[in-house]
N, CA, C and O atoms as a Tripos MOL2 file, in Angstrom:
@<TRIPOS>MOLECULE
protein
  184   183    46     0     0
PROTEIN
NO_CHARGES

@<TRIPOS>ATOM
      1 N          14.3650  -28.4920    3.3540 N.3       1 UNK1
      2 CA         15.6720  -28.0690    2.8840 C.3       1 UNK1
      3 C          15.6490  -27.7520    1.3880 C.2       1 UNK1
      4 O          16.4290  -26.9480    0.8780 O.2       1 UNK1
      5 N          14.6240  -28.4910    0.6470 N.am      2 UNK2
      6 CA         14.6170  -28.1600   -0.8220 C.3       2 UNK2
      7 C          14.2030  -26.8970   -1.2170 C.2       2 UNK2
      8 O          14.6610  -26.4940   -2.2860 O.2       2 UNK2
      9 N          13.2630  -26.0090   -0.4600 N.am      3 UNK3
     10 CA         12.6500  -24.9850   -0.6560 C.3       3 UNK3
     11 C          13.5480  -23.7610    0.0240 C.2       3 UNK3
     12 O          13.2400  -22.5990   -0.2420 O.2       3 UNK3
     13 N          14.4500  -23.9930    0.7380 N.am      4 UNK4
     14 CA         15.2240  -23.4650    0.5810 C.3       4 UNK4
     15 C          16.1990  -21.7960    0.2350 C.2       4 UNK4
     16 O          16.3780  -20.7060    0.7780 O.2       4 UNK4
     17 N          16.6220  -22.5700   -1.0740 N.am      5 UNK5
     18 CA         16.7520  -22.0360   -2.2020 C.3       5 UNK5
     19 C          16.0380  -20.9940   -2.6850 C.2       5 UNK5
     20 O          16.3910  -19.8320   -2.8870 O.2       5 UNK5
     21 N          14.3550  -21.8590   -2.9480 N.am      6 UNK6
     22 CA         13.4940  -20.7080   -3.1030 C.3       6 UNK6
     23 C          13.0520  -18.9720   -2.4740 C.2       6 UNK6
     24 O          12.9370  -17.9090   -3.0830 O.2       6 UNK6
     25 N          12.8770  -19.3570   -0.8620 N.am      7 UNK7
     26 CA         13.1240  -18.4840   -0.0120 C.3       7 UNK7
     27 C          14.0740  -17.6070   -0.0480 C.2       7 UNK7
     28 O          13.8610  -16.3980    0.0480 O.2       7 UNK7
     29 N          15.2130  -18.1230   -0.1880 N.am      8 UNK8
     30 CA         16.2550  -16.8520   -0.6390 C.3       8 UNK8
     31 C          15.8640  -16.4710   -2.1050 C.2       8 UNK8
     32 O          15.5790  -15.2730   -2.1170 O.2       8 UNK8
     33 N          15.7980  -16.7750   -2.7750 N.am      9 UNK9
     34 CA         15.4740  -15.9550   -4.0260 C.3       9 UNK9
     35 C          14.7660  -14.9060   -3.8820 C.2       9 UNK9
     36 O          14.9820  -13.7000   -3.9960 O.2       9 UNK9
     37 N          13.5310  -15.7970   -3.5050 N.am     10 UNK10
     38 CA         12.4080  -14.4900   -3.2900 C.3      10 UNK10
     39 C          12.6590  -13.0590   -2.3960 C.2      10 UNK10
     40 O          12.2870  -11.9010   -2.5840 O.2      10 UNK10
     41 N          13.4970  -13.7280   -1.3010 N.am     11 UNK11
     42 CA         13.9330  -12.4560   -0.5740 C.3      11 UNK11
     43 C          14.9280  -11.6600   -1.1290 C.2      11 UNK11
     44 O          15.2620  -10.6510   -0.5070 O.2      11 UNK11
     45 N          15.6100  -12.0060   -2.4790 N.am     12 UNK12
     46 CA         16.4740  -11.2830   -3.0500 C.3      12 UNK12
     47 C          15.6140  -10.5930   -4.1640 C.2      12 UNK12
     48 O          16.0770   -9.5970   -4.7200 O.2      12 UNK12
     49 N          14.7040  -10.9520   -4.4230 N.am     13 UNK13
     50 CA         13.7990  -10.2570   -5.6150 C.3      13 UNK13
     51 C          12.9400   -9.6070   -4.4760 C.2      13 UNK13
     52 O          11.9650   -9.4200   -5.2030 O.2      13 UNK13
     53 N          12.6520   -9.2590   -3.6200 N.am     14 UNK14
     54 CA         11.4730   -8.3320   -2.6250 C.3      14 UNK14
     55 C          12.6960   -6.8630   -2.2130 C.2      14 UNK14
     56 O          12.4060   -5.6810   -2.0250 O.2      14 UNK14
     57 N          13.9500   -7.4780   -2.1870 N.am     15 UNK15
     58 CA         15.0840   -6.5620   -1.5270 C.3      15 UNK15
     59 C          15.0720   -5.5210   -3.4650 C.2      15 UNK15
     60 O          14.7670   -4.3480   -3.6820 O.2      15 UNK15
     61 N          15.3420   -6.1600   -4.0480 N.am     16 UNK16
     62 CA         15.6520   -5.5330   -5.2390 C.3      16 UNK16
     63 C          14.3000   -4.8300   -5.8220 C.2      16 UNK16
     64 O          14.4130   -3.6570   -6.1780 O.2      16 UNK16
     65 N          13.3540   -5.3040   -5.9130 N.am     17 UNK17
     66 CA         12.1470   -4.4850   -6.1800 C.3      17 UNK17
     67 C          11.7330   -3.3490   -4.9370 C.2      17 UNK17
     68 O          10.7090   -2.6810   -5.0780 O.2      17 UNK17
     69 N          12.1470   -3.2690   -4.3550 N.am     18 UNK18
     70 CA         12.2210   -1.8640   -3.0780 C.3      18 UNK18
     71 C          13.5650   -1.0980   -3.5760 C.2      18 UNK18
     72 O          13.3130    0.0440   -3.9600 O.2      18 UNK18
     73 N          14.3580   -1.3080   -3.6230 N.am     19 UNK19
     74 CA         15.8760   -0.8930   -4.1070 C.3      19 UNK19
     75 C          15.3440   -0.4000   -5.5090 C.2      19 UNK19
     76 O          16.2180    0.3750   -5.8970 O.2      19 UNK19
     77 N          14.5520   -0.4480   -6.2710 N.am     20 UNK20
     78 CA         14.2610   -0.4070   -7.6660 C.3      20 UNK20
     79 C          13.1110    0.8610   -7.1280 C.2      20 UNK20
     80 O          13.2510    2.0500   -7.4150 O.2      20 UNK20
     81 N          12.5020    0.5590   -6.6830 N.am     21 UNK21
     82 CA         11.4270    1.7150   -6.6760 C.3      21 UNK21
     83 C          12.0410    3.1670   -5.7630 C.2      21 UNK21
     84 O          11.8150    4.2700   -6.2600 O.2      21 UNK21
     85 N          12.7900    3.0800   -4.4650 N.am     22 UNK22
     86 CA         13.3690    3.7830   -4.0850 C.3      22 UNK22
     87 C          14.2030    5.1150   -4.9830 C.2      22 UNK22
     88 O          14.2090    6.3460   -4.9440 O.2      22 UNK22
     89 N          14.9340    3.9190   -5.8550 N.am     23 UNK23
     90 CA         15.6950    4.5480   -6.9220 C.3      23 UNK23
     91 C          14.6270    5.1610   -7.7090 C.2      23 UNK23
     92 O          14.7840    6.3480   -7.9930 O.2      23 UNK23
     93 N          13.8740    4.7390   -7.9970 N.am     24 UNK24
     94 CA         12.7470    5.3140   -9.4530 C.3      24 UNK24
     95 C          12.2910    7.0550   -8.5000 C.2      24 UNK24
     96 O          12.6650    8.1440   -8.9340 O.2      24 UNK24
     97 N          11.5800    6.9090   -7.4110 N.am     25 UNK25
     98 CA         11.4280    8.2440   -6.4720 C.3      25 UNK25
     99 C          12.6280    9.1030   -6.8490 C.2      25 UNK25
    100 O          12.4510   10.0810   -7.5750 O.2      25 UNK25
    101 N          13.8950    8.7760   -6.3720 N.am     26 UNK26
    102 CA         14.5910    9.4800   -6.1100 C.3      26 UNK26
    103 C          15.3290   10.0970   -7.5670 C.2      26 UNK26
    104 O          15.8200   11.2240   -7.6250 O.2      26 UNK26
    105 N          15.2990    9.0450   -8.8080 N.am     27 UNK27
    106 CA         15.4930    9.4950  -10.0630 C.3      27 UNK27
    107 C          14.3300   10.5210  -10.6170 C.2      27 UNK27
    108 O          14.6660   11.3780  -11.4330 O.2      27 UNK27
    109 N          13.2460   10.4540  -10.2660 N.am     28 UNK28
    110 CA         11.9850   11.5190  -10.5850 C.3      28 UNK28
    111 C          12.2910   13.1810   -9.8210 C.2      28 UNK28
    112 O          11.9150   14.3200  -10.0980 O.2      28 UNK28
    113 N          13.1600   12.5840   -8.7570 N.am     29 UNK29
    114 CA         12.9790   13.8020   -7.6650 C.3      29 UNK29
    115 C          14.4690   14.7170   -8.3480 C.2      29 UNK29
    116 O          14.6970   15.8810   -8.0180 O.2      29 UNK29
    117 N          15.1790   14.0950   -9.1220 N.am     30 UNK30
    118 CA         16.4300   14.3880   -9.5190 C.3      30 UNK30
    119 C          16.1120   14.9870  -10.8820 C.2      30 UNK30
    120 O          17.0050   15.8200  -11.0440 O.2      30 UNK30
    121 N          15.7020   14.9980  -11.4340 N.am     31 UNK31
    122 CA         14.6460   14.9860  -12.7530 C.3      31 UNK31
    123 C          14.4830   16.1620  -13.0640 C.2      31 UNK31
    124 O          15.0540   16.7910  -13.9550 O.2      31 UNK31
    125 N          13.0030   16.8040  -11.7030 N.am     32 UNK32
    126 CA         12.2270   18.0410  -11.7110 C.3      32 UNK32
    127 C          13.4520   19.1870  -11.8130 C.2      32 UNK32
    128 O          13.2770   20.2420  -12.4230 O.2      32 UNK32
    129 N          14.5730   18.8870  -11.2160 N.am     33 UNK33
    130 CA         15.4550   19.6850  -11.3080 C.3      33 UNK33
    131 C          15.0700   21.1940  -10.3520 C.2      33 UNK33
    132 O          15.6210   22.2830  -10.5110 O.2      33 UNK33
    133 N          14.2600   20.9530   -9.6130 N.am     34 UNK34
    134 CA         13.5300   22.2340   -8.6540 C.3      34 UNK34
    135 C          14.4630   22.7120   -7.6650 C.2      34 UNK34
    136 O          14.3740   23.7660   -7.0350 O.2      34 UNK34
    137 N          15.3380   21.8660   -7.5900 N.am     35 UNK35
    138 CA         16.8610   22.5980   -6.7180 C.3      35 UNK35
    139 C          17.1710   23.6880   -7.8890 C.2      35 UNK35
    140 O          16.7280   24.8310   -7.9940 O.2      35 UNK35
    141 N          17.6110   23.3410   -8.3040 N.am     36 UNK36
    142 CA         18.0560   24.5940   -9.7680 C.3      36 UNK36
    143 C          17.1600   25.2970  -10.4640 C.2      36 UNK36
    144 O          17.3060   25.6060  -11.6470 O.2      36 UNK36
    145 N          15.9080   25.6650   -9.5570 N.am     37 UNK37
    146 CA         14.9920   26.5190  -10.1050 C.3      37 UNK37
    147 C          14.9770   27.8910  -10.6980 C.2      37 UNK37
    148 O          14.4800   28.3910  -11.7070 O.2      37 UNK37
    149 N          16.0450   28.5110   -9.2350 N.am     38 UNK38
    150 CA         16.1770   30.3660   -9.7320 C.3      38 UNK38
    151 C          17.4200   30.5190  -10.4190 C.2      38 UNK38
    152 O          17.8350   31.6690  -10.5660 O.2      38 UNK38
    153 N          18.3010   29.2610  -11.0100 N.am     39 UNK39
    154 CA         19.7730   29.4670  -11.2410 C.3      39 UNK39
    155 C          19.7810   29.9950  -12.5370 C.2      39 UNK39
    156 O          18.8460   29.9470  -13.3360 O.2      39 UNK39
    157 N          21.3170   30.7020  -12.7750 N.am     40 UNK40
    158 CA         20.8260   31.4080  -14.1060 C.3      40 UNK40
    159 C          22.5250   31.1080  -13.9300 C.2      40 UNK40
    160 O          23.2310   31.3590  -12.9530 O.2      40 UNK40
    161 N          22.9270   30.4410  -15.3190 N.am     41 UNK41
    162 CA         24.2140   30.2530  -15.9120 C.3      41 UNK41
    163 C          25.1050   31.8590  -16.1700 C.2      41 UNK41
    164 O          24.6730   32.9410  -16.5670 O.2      41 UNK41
    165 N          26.3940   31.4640  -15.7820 N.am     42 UNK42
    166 CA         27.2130   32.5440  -16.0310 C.3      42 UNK42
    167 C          27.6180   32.9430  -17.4600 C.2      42 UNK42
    168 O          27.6540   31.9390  -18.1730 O.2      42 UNK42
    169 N          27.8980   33.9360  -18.0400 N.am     43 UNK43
    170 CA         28.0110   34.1830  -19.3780 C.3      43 UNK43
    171 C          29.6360   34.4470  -19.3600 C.2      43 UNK43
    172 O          30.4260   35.2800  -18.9160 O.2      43 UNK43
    173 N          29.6470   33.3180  -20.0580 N.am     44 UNK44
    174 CA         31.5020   33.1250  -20.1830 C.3      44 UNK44
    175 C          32.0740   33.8070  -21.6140 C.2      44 UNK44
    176 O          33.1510   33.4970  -22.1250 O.2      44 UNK44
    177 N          30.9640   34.9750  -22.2480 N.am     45 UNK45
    178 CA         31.6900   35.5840  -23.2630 C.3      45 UNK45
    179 C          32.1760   37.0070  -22.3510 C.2      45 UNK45
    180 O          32.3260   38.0930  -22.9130 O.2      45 UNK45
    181 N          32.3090   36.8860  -21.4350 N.am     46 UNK46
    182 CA         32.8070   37.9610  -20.7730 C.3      46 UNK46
    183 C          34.1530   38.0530  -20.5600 C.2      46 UNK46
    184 O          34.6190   39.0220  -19.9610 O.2      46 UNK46
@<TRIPOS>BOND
     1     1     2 1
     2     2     3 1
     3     3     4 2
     4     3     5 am
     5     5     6 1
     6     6     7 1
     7     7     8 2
     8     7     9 am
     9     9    10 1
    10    10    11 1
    11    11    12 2
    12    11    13 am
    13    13    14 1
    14    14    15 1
    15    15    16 2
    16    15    17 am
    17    17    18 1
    18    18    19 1
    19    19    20 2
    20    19    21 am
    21    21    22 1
    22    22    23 1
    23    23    24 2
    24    23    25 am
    25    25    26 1
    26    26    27 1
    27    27    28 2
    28    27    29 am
    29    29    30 1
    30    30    31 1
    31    31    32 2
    32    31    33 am
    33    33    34 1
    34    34    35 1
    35    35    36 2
    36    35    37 am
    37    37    38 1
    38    38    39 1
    39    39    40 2
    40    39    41 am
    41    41    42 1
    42    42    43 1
    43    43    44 2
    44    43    45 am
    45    45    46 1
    46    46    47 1
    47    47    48 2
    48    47    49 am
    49    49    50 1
    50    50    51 1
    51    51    52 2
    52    51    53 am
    53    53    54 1
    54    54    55 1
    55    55    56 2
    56    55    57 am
    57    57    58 1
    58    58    59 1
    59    59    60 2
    60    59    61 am
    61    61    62 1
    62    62    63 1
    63    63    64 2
    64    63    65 am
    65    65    66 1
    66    66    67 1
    67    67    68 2
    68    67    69 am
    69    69    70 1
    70    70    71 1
    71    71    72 2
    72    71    73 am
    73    73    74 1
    74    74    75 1
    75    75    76 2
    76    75    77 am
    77    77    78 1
    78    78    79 1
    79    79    80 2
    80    79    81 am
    81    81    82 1
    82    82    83 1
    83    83    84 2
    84    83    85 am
    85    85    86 1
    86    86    87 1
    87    87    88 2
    88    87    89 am
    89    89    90 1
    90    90    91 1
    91    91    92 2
    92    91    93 am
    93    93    94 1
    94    94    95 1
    95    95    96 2
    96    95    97 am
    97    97    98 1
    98    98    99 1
    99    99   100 2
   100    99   101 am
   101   101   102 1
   102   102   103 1
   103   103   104 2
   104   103   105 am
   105   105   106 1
   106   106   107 1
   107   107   108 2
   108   107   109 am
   109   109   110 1
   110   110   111 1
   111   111   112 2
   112   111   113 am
   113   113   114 1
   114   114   115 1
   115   115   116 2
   116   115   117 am
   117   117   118 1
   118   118   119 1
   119   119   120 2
   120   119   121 am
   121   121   122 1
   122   122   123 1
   123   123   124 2
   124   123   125 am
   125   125   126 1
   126   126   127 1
   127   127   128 2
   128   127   129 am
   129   129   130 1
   130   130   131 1
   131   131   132 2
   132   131   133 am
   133   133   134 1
   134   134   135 1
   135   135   136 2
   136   135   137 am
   137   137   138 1
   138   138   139 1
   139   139   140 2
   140   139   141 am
   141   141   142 1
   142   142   143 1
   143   143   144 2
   144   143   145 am
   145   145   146 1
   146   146   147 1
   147   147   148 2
   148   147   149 am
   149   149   150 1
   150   150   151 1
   151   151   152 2
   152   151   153 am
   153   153   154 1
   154   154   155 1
   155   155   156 2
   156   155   157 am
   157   157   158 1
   158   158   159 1
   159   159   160 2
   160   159   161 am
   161   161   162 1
   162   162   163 1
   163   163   164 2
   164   163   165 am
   165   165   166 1
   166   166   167 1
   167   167   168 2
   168   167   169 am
   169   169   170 1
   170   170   171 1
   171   171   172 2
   172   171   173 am
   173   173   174 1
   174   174   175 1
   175   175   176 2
   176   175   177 am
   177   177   178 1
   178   178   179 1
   179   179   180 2
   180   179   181 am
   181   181   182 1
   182   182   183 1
   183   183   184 2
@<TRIPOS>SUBSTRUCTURE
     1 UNK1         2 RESIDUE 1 A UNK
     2 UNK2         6 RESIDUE 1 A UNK
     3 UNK3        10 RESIDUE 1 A UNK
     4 UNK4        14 RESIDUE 1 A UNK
     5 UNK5        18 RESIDUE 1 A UNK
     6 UNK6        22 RESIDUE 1 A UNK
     7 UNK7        26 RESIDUE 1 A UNK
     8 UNK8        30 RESIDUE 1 A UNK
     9 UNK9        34 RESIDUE 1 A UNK
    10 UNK10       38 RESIDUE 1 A UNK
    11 UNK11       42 RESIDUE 1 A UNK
    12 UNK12       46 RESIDUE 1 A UNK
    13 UNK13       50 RESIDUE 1 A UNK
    14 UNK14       54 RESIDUE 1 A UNK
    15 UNK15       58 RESIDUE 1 A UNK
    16 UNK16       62 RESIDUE 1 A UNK
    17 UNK17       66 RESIDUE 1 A UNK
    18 UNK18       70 RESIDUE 1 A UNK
    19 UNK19       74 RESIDUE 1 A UNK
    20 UNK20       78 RESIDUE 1 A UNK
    21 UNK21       82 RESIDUE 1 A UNK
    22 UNK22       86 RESIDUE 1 A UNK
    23 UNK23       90 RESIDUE 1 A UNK
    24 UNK24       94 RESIDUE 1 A UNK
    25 UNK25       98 RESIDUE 1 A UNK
    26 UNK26      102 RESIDUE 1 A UNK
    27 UNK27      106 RESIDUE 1 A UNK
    28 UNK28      110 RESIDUE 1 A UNK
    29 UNK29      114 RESIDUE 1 A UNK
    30 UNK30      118 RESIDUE 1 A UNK
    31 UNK31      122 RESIDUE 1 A UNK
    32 UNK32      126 RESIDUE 1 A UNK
    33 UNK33      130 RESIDUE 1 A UNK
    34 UNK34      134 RESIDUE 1 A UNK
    35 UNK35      138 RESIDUE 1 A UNK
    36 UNK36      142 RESIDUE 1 A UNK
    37 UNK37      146 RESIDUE 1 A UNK
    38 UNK38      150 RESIDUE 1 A UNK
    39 UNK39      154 RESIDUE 1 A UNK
    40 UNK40      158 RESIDUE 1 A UNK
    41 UNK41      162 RESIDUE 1 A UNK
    42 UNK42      166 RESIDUE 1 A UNK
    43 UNK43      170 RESIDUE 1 A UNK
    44 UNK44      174 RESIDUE 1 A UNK
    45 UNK45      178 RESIDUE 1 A UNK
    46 UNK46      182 RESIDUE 1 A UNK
C-alpha cells in the first residue's frame, strides 16, 4: 500500500512524457509550414 503512491506517479510522468513528445512532432510539423508552401499574400494596397 506504501508504494502505491509511487506507481501512480510514475504513470503520470510516462502519460506526460508521451503527451510531451507527441506535442514536440506535431509542433515541428506546424513549424515547416509546408501547408502554406505555394501561398502568396494578397496585396491590400489595392
Amino acid at each position: 500500500m506504501d508504494n502505491s503512491i509511487y506507481y501512480i506517479l510514475a504513470g503520470v510522468a510516462v502519460v506526460y512524457v508521451i503527451i510531451s513528445i507527441f506535442s514536440k512532432k506535431s509542433s515541428k510539423r506546424r513549424k515547416s509550414r509546408k501547408f502554406m508552401d505555394g501561398y502568396e499574400r494578397k496585396d491590400k494596397r489595392k
